[in-house]
C-alpha positions, 0 to 999 in steps of 0.5 A: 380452471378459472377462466377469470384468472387464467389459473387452474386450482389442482388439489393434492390427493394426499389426505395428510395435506389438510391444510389452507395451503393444499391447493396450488395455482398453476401457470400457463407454462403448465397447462401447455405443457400439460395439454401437448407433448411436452417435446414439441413445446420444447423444440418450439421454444428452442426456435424462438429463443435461436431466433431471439439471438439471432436478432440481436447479434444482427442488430449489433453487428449493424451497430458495429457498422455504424459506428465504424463508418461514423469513426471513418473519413466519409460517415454516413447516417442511417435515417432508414431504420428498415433493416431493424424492423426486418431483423426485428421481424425474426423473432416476432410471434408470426414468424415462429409457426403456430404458437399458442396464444398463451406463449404470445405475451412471452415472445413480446418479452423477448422482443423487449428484451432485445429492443432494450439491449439495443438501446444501451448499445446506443447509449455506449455509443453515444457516451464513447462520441461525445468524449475522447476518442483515445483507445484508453478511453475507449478501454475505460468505457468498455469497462463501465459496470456497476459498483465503479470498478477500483482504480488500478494501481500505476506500477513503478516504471520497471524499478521493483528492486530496492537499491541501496544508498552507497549505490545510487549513483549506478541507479542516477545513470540507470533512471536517466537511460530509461527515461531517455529511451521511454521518453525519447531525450526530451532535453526538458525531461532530462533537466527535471530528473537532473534537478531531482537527482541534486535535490535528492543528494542535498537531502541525503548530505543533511544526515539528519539523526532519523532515529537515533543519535548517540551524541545527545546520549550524555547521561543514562536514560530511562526509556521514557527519556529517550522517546522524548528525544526520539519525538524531537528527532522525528520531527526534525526529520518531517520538517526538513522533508516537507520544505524539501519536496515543494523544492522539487515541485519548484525545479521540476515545474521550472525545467518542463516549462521551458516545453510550453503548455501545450505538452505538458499542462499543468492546469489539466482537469481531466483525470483521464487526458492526465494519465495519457499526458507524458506530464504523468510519465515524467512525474512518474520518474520524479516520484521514483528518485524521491522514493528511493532517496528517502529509502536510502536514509530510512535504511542507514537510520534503522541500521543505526538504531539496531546498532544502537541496542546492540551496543548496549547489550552485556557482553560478560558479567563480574560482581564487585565486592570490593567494597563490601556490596554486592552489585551487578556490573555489566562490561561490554566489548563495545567501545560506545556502551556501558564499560569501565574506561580506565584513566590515568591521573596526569602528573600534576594531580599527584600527591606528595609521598604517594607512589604510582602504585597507590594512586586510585585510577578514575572509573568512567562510565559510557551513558547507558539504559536505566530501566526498571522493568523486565526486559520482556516489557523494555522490548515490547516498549523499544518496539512501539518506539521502533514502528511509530517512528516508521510510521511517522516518516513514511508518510510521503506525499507525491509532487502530482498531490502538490500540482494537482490536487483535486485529482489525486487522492490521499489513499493514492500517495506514494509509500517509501517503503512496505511494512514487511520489507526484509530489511524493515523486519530485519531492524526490528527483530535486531532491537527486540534480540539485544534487550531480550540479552540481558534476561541472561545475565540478569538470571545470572546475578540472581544465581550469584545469592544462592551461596548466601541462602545458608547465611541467610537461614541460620536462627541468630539467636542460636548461633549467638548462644 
């Protein structure tokens, strides 16, 4: 034992440990344990550990008072601390028995310990006077730890389902009963979710081609062509939309106006009294109608664009050789895709001395796809063009990133619909099924040349001697 240090130096009988390190240096704990029985030891630490707890529970539970009586009608302020120091008192050296002077500096420890936590419970306390007393606030600092906990995110106000376009006017009475109930008929919030409800309609009359429109279509086009279209579209599409909501941002400020400021301020700089606000509840339905406004367009765009593709897939397959060529003709069924149409000559162009029966009909030809790749690549292509424009008009800002936008951050902005909705993956699959068609009519002209392998093979020179 080495009375300067406080240690004791124990060597390892072991012969095999030779080494620097074959001696260790205990600590205190041990040579308690060694020079006593080890179950006393144990028992008198169990008392001061219990009364180590049960200091504190007694100092939080003042605490509690405390601040119950300072929350009341009548506070009162504790200036004589006495009953800390005889709590206090519980877990001090003198009251556990006969500790041995080396266990002295642990239980000063465990003192510090409690005397720390009771002054982060006054710190709490502190915090939670000094700000608003809500019970959501009281909740938030409840929750305070470290690393900052994630926003949660705010649930669509009982409205998960997709409903589609042509039934939106059930959904127009069915958002206007539940923020009447949930809003009690405040005849300001009725007003705004009016004025939303004409704006969104204006916006769906417009029919703007989202993705696709067969008009433009007046010649075959490779697909590189039809991106480019397609780009326009887009675009034309975000412009109409970006005038579209500060409209709605105008009509809703307008319409809760006529409240005054003192129930719904638009200057709020609190994120936490925002959230209270029934400012946010009624931006809440706001944003809701502008949500599924839009997913009614985007869902009658994607049908159209599959539609568009699939109108375009070979129905049969015919070679004609009636000039002495053989080429591939792809005939459809559908009207809109690549198909011979047939007119008669009117009976002015006819020619003298010929009867009906010479006259050539003209061929006309639907405009179509010209593309020289495989129709494995023509899809992967169809598919970049399908999601980059899902991408581009779904980028919905919110009218609370409008009012307040120092508040509301970018990653929290509303998404008009999820990339695996059913109805997304539907449109995609559609697109990628109808070109994947031709491989099999393709397949089909190829098989129509082995009758002329033989041809092909025989030696000329032969054949002519």
């Amino acid at each position: 034992f080495d009375e300067t240090t406080g240690k004791a130096n124990i060597s390892w009988k072991d012969s095999a440990r030779t080494s620097s390190d074959d001696k260790q240096a205990l600590s205190p704990m041990f040579l308690c344990i060694h020079g006593e029985n080890p179950s006393l030891f144990a028992d008198r630490l169990k008392a001061a550990v219990t009364r180590r707890r049960y200091a504190e529970s007694q100092i939080r539970l003042r605490m509690l008072i405390e601040e119950d009586s300072l929350a009341g009608t009548s506070p009162q302020v504790y200036h004589d601390l006495s009953w800390m120091q005889r709590i206090l008192s519980f877990s001090l050296p003198s009251s556990v028995g006969d500790f041995s002077y080396e266990l002295a500096d642990w239980v000063d420890a465990m003192v510090v310990e409690v005397q720390k936590n009771y002054s982060n419970e006054m710190k709490r306390m502190m915090l939670t006077r000094s700000m608003a007393t809500t019970a959501a606030t009281a909740d938030l600092l409840r929750d305070i730890a470290w690393p900052p906990k994630r926003r949660k995110e705010v649930p669509w106000v009982g409205y998960s389902p997709f409903v589609p376009w042509r039934e939106y006017r059930s959904v127009k009475h069915q958002v206007l009963t539940f923020s009447g109930v949930s809003l009690r008929s405040r005849a300001e919030v009725v007003s705004a979710l009016h004025s939303t409800i004409l704006l969104c309609d204006d916006l769906a009359s417009i029919r703007s081609p989202l993705l696709v429109d067969e008009g433009a279509l007046t010649r075959s086009l490779t697909l590189e062509q039809f991106n480019s279209i397609h780009d326009l579209h887009i675009a034309q599409m975000a412009y109409v939309r970006d005038l579209w909501l500060p409209a709605v941002k105008v009509a809703v400020v307008k319409d809760l106006m006529s409240a005054g400021m003192t129930r719904y301020d638009f200057n709020e700089s609190n994120f936490i009294r925002y959230l209270q606000s029934p400012l946010r509840r009624v931006l809440l339905l706001v944003q809701f109608l502008l949500s599924e406004a839009l997913k009614g367009i985007y869902v009658e765009a994607v049908e159209k664009f599959a539609a568009f593709f699939e109108a375009r897939t070979p129905g049969e397959y015919a070679v004609d050789d009636s000039v002495g060529e053989c080429g591939a003709l792809f005939v459809t069924e559908v009207v809109v895709s690549q198909r011979e149409v047939v007119k008669e000559a009117p009976p002015a162009a006819e020619e003298e001395g010929k009867s009906a029966e010479d006259r050539k009909p003209e061929i006309e030809y639907v405009p179509c796809f010209a593309f020289a790749r495989s129709p494995a690549e023509f899809a992967e292509a169809a598919e970049e063009i399908y999601n980059k424009s899902i991408v581009a008009v779904d980028n919905l800002s919110s009218v609370e990133r409008l009012l307040f936008p120092n508040m509301v951050r970018d990653d929290e902005l509303s998404k008009g619909f999820r990339d695996h909705d059913q109805w997304l993956e539907e449109g995609r699959s559609r697109v990628r099924a109808s070109i994947l068609a031709h491989e099999k009519w393709l397949d089909e002209y190829l098989r129509s040349f082995t009758d002329l392998e033989d041809v092909l093979a025989i030696d000329v020179e032969a054949e002519l001697e």
